[in-house]
C-alpha positions as CSV (number, residue, x, y, z in Angstrom):
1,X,-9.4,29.0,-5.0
2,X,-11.2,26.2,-6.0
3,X,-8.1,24.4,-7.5
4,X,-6.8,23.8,-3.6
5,X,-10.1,21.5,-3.4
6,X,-9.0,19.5,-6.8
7,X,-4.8,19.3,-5.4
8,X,-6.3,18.7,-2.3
9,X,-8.1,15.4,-3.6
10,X,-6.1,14.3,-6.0
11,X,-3.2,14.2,-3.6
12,X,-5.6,12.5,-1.1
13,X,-6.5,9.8,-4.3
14,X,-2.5,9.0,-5.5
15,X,-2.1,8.0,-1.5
16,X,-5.2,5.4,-1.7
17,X,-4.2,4.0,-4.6
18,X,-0.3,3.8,-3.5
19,X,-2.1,2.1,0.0
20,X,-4.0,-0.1,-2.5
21,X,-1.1,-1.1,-4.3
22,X,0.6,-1.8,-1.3
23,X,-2.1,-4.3,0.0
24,X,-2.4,-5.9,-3.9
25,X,1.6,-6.8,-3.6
26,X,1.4,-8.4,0.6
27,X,-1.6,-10.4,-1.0
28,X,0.6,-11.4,-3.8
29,X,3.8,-11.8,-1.5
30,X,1.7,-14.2,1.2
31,X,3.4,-17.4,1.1
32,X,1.5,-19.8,2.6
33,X,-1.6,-19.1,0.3
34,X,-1.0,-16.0,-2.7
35,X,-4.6,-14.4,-4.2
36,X,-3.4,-14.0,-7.4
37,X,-6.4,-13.2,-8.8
38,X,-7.9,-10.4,-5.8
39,X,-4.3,-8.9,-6.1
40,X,-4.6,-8.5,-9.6
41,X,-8.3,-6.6,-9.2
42,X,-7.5,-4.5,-6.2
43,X,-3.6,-3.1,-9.0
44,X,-6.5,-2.6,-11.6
45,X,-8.6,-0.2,-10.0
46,X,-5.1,1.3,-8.1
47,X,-4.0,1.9,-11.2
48,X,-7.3,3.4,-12.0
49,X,-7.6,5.7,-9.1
50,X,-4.0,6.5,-9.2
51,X,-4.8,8.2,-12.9
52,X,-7.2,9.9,-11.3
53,X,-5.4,11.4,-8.8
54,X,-2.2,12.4,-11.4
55,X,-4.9,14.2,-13.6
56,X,-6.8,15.8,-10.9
57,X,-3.1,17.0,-9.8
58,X,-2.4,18.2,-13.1
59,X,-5.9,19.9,-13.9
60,X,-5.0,22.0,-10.6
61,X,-1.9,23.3,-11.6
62,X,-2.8,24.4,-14.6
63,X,-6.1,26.1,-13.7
64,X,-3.5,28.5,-11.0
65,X,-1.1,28.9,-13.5
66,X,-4.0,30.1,-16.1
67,X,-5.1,32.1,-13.4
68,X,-1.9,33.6,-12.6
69,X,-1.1,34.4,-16.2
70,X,-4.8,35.8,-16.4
71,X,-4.3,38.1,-13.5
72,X,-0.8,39.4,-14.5
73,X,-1.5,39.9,-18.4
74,X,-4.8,40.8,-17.6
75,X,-7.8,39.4,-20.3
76,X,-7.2,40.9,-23.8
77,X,-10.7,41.4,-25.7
78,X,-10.6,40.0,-29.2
């Protein structure tokens, strides 16, 4: 159950970094006066979060499917 929490928040982490990313390119696109250089920090740590998110994402689909696979084989003892 606990790998709803982790889909859950990395979902909710790839859609601030996407909003992020989204501000960093209007900053860049502003053509009266571009911030190349705040644009440039604020794609750094989207990028950052955004990795953070995908791996959280990925960490929760396979804990399920471990689960699943647990439950349906059942544990084998060595």
């Amino acid at each position: 159950m606990f790998f709803w929490i982790r889909e859950i928040a990395g979902w909710s982490l790839v859609l601030l970094a996407l909003y992020w990313l989204r501000s960093g390119i209007l900053l860049i696109w502003d053509l009266e006066s571009p911030q190349i250089i705040q644009a440039s920090v604020i794609v750094v740590a989207s990028t950052a979060v955004l990795r953070a998110g995908i791996y959280l994402i990925r960490l929760s689909t396979t804990s399920r499917l471990a689960t699943q696979y647990v439950q349906t084989q059942g544990v084998r003892e060595a």
